[in-house]
C-alpha positions as CSV (number, residue, x, y, z in Angstrom):
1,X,-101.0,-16.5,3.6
2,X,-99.2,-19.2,5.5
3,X,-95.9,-17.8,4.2
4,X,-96.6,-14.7,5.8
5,X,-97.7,-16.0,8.6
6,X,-94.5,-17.9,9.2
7,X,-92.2,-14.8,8.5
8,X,-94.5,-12.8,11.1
9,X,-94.2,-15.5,13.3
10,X,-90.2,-16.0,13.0
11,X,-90.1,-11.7,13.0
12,X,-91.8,-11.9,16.3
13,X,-89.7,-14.7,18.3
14,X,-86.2,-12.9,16.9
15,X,-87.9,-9.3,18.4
16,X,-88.4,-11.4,21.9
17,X,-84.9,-12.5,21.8
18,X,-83.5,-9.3,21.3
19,X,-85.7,-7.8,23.9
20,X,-85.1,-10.4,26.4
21,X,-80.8,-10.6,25.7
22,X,-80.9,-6.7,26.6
23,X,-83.1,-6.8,29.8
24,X,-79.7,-8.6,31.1
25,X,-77.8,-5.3,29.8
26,X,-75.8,-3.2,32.1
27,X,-74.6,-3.0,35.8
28,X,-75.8,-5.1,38.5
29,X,-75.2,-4.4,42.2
30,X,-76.1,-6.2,45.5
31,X,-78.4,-4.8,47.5
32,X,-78.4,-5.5,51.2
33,X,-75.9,-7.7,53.1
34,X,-74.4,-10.3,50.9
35,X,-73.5,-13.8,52.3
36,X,-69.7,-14.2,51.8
37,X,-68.4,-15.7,48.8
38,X,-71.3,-14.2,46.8
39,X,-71.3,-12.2,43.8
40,X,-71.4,-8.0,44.8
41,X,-71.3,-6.5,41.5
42,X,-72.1,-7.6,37.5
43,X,-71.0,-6.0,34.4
44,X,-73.4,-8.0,32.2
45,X,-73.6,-7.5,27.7
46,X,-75.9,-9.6,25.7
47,X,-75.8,-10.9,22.2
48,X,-78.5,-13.0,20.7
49,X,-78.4,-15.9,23.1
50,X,-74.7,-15.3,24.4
51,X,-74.1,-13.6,27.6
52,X,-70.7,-12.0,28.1
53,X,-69.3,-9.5,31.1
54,X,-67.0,-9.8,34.5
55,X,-68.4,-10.8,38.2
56,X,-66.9,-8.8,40.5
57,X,-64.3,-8.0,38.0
58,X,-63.4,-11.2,37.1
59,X,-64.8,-12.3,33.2
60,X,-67.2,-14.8,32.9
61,X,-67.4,-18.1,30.7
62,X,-70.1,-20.0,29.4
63,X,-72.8,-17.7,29.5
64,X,-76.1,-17.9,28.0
65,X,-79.1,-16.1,28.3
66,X,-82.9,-17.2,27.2
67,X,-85.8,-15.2,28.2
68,X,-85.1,-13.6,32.0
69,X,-82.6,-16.4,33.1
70,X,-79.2,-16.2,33.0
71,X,-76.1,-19.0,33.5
72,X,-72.2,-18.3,33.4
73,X,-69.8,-19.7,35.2
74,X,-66.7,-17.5,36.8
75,X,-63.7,-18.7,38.9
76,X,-63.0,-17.3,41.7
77,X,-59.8,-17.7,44.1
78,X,-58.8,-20.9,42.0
79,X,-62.7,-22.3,42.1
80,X,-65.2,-22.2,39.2
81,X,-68.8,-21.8,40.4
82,X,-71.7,-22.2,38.3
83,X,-74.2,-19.1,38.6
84,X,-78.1,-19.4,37.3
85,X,-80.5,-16.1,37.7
86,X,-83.5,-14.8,36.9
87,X,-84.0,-11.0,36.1
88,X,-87.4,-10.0,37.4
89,X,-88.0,-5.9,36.3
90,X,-84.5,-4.0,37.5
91,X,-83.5,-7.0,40.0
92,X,-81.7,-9.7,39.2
93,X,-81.4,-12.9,42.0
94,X,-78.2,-14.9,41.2
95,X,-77.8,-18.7,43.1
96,X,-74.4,-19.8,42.6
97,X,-72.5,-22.8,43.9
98,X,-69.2,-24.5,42.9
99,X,-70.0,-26.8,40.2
100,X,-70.3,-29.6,42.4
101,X,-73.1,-28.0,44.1
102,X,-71.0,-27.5,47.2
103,X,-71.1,-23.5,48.9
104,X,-74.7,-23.0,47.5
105,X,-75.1,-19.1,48.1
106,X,-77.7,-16.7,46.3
107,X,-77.7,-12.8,46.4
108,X,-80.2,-10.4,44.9
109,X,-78.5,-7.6,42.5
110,X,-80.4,-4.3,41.2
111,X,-79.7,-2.8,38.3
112,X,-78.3,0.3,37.6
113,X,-79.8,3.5,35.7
């Protein structure tokens, strides 16, 4: 019995990381004005935990995905920033910053159908 329950158990929490790497899945747009510097558009896949796609065409590095938050970083004009979200239903909020933590700006993306 405890056997099984483990297997359920480890069957479940592989389901939820599945579920959780594809909410980050697809197209990502800003809505409203963004603050200059920001991220206007995300081309996001998911794999298990890994997180791959391009930020404003340019492809990110380093990025990871658990539950509904998101890191990468991407360089931009010769800078790398760091970038953390959270996915909340079909919007995403990115706050990014260079990797000193200098230039903090955040923008809110929607996803697309």
């Amino acid at each position: 019995m405890k056997r099984i329950s483990t297997m359920l158990a480890a069957l479940f929490l592989a389901a939820a990381c599945v579920f959780a790497a594809a909410v980050a899945d697809g197209t990502w747009t800003a809505q409203g004005q963004v603050p200059a510097g920001a991220i206007s558009t995300l081309v996001l896949t998911s794999s298990g935990a890994t997180l791959s796609g391009t930020a404003d065409g340019v492809q990110i590095t380093a990025g990871k995905i658990q539950n509904n938050s998101v890191w990468f970083s991407v360089v931009k004009s010769g800078k790398t920033y760091a970038c953390k979200g959270q996915i909340a239903g079909s919007t995403l909020t990115i706050y990014q910053s260079l990797t000193d933590g200098s230039q903090p700006v955040s923008v809110t993306l929607a996803k697309a159908n």
